[in-house]
MOPAC internal coordinates of N, CA, C and O (Angstrom, degrees):
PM7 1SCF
backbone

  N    0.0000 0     0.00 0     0.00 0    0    0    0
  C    1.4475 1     0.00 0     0.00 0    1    0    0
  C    1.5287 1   110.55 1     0.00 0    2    1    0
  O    1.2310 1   121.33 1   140.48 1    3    2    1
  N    1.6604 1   115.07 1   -39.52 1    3    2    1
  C    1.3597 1    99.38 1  -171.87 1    5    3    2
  C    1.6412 1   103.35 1   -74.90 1    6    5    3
  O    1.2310 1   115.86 1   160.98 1    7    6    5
  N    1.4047 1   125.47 1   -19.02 1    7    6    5
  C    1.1979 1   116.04 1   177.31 1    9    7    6
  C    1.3817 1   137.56 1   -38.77 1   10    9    7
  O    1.2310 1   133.16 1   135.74 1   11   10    9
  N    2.0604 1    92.18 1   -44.26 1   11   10    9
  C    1.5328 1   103.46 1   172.53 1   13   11   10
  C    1.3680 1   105.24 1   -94.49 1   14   13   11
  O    1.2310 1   122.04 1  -137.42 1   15   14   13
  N    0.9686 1   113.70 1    42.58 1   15   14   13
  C    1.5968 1   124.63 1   158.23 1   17   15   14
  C    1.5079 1   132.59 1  -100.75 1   18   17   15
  O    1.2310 1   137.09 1   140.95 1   19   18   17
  N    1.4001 1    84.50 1   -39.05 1   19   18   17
  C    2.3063 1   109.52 1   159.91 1   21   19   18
  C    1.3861 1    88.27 1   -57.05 1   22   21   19
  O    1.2310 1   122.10 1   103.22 1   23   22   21
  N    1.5182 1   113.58 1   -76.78 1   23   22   21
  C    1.5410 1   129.67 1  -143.88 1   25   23   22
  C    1.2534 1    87.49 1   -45.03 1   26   25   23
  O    1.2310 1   117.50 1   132.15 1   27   26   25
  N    1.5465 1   122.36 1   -47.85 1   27   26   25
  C    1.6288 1   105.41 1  -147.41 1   29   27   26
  C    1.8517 1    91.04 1   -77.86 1   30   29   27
  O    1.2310 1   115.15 1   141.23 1   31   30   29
  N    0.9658 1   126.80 1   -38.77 1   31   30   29
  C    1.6424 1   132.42 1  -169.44 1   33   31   30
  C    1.7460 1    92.62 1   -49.17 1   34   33   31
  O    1.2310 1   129.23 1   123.31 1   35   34   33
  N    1.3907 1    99.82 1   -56.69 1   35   34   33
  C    1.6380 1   110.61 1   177.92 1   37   35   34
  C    2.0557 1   113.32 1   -24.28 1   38   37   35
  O    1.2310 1   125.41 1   118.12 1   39   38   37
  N    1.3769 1   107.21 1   -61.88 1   39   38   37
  C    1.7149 1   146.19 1   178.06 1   41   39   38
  C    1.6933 1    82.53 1     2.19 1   42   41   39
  O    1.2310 1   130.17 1   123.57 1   43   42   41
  N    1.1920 1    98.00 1   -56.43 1   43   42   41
  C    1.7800 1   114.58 1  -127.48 1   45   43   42
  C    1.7287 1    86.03 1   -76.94 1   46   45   43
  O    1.2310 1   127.10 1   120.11 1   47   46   45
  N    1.5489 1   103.95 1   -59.89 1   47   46   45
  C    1.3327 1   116.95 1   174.47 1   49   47   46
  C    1.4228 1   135.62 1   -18.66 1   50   49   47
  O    1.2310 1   127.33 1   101.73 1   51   50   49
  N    1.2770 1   103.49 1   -78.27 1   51   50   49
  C    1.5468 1   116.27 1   171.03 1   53   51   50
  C    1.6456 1   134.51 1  -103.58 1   54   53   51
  O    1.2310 1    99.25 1   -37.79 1   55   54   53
  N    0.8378 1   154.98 1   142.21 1   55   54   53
  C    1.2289 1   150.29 1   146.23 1   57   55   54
  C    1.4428 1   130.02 1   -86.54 1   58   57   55
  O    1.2310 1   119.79 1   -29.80 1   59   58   57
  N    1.1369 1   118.00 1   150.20 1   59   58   57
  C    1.5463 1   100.57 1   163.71 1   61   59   58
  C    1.3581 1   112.71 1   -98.53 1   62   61   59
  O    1.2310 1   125.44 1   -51.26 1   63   62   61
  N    1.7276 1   107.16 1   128.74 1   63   62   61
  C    0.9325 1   127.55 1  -169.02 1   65   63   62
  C    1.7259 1   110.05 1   -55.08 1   66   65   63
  O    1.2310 1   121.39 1   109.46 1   67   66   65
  N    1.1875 1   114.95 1   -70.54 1   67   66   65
  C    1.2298 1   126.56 1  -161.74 1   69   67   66
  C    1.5747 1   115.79 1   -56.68 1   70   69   67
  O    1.2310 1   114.35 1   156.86 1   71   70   69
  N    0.9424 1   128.31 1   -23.14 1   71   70   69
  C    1.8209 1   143.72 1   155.60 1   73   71   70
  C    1.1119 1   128.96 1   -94.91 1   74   73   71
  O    1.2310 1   123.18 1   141.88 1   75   74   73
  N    1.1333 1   111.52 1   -38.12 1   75   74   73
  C    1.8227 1   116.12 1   146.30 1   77   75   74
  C    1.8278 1    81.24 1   101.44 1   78   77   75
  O    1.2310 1   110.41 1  -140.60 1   79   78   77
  N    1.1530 1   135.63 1    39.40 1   79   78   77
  C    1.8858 1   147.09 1  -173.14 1   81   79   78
  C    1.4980 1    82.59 1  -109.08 1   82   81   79
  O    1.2310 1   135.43 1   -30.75 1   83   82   81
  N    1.4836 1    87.75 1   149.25 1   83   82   81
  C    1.6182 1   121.83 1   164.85 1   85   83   82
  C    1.2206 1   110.37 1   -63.17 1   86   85   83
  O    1.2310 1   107.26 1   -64.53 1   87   86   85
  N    1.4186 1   141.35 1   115.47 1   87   86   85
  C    1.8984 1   123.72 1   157.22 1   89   87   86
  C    1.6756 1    87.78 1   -22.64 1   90   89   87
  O    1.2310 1   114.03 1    97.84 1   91   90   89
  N    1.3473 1   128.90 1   -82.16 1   91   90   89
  C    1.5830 1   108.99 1  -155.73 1   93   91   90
  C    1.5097 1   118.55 1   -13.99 1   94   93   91
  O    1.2310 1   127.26 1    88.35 1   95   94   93
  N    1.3909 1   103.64 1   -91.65 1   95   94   93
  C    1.4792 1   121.18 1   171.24 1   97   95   94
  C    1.1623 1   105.52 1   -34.45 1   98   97   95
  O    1.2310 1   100.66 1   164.36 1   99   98   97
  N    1.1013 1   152.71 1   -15.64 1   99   98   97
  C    1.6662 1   127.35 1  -161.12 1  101   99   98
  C    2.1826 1    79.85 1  -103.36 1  102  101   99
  O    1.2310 1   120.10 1   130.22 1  103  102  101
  N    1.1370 1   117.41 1   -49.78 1  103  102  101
  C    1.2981 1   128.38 1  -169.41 1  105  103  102
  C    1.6557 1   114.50 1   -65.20 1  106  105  103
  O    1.2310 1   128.43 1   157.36 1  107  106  105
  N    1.6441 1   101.37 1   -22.64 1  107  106  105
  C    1.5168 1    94.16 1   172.99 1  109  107  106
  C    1.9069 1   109.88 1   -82.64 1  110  109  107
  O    1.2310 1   124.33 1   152.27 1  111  110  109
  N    1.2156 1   109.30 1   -27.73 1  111  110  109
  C    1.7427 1   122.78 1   162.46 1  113  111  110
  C    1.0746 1   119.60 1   -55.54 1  114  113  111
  O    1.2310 1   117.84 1   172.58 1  115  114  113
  N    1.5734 1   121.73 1    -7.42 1  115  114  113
  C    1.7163 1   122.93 1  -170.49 1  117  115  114
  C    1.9586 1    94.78 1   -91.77 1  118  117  115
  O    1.2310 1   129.60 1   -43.50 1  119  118  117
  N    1.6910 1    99.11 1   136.50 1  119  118  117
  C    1.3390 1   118.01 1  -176.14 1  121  119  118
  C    1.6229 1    93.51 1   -64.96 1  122  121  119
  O    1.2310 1   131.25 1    -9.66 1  123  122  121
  N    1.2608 1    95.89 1   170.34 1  123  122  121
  C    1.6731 1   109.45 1   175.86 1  125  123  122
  C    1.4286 1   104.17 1   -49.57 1  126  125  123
  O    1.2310 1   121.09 1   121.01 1  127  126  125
  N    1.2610 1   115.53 1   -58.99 1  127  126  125
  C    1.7956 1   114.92 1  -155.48 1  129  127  126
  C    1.4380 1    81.14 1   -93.35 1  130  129  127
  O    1.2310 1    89.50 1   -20.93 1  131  130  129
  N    1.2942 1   167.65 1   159.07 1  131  130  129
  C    1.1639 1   141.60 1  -114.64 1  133  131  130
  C    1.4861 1   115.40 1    80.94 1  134  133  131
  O    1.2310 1   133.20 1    71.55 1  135  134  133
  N    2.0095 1    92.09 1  -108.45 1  135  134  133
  C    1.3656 1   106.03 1   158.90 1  137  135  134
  C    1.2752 1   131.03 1   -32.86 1  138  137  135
  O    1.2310 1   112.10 1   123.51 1  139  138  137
  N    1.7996 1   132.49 1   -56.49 1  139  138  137
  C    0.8037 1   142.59 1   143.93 1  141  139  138
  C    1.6369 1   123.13 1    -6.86 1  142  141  139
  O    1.2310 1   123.48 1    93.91 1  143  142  141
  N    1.0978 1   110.94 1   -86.09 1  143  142  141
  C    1.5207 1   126.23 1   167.40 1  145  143  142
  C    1.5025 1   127.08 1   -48.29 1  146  145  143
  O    1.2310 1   120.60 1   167.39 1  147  146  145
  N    1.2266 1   116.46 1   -12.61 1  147  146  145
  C    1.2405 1   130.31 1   166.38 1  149  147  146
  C    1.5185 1   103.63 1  -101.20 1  150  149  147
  O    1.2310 1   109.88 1   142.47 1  151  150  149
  N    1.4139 1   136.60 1   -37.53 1  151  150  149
  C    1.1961 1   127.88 1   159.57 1  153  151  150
  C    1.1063 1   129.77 1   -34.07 1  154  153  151
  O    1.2310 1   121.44 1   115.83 1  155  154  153
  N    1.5546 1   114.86 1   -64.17 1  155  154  153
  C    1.4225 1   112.09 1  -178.28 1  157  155  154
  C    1.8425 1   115.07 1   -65.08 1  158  157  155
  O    1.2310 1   124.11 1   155.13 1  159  158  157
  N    1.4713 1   109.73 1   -24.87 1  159  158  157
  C    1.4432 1    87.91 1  -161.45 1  161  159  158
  C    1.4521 1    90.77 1   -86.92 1  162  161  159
  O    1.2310 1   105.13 1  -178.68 1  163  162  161
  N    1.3461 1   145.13 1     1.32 1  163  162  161
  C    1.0650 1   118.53 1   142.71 1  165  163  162
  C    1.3196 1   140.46 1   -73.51 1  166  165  163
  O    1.2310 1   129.06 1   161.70 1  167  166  165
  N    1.0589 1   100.14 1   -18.30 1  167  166  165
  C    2.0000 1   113.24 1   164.50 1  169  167  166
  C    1.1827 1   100.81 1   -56.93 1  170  169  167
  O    1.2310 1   110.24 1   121.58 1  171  170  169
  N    1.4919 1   135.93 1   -58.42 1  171  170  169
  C    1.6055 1   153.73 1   173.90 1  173  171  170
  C    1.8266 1    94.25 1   -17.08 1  174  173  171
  O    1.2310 1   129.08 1   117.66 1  175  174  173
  N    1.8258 1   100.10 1   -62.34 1  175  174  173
  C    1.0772 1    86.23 1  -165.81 1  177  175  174
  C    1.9313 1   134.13 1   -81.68 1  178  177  175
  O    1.2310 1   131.24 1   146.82 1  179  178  177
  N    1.9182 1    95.91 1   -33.18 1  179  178  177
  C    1.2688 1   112.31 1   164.97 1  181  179  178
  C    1.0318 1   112.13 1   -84.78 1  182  181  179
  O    1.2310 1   110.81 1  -124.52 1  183  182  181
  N    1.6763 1   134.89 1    55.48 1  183  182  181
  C    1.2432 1   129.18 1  -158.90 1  185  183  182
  C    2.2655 1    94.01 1   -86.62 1  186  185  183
  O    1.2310 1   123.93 1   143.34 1  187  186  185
  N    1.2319 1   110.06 1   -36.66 1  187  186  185
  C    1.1981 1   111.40 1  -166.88 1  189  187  186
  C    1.4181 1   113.53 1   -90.72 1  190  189  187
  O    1.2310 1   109.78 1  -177.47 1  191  190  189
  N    1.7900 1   136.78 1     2.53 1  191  190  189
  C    1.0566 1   151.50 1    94.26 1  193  191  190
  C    1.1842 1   132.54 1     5.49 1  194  193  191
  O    1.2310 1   105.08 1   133.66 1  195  194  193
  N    1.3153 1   145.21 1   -46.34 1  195  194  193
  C    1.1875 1   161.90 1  -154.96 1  197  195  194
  C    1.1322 1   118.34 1   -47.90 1  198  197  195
  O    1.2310 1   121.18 1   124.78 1  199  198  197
  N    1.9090 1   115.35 1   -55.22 1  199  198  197
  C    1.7694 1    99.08 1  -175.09 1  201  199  198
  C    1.5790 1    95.88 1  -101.46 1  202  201  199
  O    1.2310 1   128.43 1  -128.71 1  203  202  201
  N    1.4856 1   101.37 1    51.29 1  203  202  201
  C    1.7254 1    96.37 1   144.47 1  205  203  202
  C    1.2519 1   142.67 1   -90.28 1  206  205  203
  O    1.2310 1    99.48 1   -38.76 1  207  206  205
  N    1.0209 1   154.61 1   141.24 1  207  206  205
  C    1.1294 1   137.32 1  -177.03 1  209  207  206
  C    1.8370 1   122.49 1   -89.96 1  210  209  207
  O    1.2310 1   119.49 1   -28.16 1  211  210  209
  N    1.2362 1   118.58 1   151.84 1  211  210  209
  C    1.5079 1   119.68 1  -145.19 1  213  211  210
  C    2.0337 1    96.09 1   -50.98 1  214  213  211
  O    1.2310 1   120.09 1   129.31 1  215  214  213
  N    1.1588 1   117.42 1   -50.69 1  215  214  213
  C    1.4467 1   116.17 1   166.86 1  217  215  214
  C    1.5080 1   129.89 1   -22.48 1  218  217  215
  O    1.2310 1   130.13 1   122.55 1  219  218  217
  N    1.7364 1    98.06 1   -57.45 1  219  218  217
  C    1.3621 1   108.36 1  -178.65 1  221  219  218
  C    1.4365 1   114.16 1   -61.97 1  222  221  219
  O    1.2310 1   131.12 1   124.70 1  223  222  221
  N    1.7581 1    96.14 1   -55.30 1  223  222  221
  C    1.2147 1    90.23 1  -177.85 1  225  223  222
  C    1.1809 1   149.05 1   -67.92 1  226  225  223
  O    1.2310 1   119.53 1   152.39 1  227  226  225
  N    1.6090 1   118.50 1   -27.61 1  227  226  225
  C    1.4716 1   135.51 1   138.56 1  229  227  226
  C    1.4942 1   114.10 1   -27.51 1  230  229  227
  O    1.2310 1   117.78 1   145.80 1  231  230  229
  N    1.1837 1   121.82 1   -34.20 1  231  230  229
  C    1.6494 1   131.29 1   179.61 1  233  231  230
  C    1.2837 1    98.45 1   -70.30 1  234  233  231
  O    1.2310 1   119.60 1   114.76 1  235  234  233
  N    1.3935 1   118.37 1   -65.24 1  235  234  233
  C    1.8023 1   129.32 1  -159.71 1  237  235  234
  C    1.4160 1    85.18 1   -59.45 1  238  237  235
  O    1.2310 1   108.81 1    92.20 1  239  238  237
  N    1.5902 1   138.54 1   -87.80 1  239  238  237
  C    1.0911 1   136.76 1  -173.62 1  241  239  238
  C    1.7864 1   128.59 1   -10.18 1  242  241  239
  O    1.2310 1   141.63 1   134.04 1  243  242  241
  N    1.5874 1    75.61 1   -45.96 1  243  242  241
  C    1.8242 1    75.11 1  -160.68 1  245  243  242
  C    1.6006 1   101.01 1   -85.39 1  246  245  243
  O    1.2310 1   120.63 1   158.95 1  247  246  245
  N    1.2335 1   116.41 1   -21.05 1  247  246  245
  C    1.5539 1   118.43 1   173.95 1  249  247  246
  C    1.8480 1   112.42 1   -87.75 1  250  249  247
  O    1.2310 1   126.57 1  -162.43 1  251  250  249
  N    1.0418 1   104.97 1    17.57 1  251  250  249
  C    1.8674 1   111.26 1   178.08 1  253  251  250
  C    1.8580 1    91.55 1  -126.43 1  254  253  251
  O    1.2310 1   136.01 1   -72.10 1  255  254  253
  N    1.0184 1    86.62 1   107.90 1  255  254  253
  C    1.8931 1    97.64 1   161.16 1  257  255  254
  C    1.9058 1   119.44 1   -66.10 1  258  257  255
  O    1.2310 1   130.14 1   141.41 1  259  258  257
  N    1.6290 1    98.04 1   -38.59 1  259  258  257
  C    1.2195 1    95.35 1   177.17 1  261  259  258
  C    1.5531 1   118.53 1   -83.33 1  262  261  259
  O    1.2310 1   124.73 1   155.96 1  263  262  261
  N    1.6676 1   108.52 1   -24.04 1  263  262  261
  C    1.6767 1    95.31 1   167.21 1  265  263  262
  C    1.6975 1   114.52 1   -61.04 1  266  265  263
  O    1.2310 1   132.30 1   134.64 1  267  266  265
  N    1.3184 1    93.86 1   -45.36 1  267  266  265
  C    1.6900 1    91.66 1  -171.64 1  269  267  266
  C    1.9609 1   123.10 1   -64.62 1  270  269  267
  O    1.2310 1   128.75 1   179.04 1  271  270  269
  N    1.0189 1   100.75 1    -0.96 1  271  270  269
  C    1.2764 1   114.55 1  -172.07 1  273  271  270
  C    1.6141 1   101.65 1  -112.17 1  274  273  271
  O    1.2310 1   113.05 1   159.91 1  275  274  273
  N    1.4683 1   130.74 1   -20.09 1  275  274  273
  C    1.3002 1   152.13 1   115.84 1  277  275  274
  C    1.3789 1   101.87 1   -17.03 1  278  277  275
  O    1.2310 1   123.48 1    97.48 1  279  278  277
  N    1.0698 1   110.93 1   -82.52 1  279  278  277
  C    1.9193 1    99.64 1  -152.99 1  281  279  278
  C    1.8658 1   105.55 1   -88.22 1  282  281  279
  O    1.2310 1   120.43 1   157.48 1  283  282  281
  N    1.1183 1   116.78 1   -22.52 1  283  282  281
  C    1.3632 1   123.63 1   159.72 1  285  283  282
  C    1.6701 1   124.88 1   -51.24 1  286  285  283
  O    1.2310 1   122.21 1   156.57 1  287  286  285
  N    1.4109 1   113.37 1   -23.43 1  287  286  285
  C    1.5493 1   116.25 1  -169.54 1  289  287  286
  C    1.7157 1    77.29 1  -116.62 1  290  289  287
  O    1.2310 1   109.84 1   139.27 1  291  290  289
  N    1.4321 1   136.67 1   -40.73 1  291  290  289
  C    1.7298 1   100.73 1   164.47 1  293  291  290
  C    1.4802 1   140.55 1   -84.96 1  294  293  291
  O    1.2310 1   134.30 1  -168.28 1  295  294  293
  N    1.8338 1    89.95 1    11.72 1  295  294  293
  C    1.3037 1    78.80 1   156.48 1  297  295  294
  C    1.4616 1   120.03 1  -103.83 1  298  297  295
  O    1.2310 1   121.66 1   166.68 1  299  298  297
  N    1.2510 1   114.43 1   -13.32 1  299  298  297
  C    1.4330 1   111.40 1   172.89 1  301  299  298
  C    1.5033 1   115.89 1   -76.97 1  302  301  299
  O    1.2310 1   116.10 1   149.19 1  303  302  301
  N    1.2609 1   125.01 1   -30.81 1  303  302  301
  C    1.4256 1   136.46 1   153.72 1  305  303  302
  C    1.8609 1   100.10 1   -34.48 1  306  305  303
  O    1.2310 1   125.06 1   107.67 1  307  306  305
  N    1.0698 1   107.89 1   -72.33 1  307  306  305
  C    1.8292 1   121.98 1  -174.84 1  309  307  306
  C    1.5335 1   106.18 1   -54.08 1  310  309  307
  O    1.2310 1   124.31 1   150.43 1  311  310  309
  N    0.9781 1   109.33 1   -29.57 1  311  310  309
  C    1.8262 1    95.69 1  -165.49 1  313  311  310
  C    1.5044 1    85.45 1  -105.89 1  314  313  311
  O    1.2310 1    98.18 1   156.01 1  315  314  313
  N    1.3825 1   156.63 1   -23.99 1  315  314  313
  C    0.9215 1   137.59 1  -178.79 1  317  315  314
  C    1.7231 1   115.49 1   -88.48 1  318  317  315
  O    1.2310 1   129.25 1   164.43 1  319  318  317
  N    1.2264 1    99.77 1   -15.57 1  319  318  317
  C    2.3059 1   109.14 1  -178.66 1  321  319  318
  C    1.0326 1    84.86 1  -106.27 1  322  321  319
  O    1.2310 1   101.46 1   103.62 1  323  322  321
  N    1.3830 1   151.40 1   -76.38 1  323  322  321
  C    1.4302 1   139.20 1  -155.21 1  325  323  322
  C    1.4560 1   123.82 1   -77.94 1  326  325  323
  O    1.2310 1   114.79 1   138.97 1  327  326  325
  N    1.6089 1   127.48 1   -41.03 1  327  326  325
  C    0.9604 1   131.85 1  -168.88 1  329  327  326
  C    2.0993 1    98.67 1   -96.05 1  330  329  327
  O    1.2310 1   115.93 1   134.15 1  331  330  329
  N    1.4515 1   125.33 1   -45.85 1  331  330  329
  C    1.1053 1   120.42 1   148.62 1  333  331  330
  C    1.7130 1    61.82 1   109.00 1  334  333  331
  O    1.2310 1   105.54 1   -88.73 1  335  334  333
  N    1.2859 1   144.40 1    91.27 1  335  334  333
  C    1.4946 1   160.01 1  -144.95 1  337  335  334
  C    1.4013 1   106.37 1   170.39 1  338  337  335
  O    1.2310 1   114.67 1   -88.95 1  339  338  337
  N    1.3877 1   127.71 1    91.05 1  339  338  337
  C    1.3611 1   115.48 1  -174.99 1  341  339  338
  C    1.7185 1   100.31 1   -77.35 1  342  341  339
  O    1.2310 1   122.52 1    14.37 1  343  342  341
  N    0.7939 1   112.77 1  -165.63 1  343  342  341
  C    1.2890 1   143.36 1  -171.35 1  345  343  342
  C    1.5854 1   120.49 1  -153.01 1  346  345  343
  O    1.2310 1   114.70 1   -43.58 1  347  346  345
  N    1.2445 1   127.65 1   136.42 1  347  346  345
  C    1.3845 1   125.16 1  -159.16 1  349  347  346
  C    1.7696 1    85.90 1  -125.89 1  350  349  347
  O    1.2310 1   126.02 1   -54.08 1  351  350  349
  N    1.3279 1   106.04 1   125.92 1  351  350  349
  C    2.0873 1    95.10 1   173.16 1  353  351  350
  C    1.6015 1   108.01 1  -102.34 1  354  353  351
  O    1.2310 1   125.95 1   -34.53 1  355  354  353
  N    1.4606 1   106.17 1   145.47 1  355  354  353
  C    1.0012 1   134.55 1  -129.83 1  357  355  354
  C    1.9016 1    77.96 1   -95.39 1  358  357  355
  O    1.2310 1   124.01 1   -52.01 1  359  358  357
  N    1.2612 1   109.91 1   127.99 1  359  358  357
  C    1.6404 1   117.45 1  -175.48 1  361  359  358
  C    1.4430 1   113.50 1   -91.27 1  362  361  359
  O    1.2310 1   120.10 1   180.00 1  363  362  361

């Protein structure tokens, strides 16, 4: 749960460029194993996070530049190898 708690903090962050969709929407369209697979590699990263609760951790996140810049380059990593979603970076 706190996972989709980054993701959702994530929302605001990025878009995908090329469809002009919310990360939300593109993430509520992700198949189970999908979801899945994007789960863990964010666990990968908040692995030492864990018995936070979705509050805290949304807090820790948003006050760490390097987590958020962390889960921002896997999700653009993810939607561009898995989903095949480029991404255009912002100049």
């Amino acid at each position: 749960m706190a996972v989709g708690g980054i993701i959702g903090t994530l929302v605001g962050v990025w878009m995908v460029m090329d469809k002009r969709q919310p990360v939300s929407q593109v993430l509520k369209g992700l198949s189970g194993a999908k979801q899945q697979k994007l789960f863990n590699k964010v666990k990968a990263i908040i692995w030492n996070l864990d018995s936070m609760n979705e509050e805290q951790l949304t807090e820790c996140v948003m006050s760490s530049e390097t987590l958020q810049q962390q889960l921002v380059e896997l999700l653009e990593d993810f939607f561009e190898k898995e989903l095949k979603i480029p991404h255009e970076k912002q100049r």
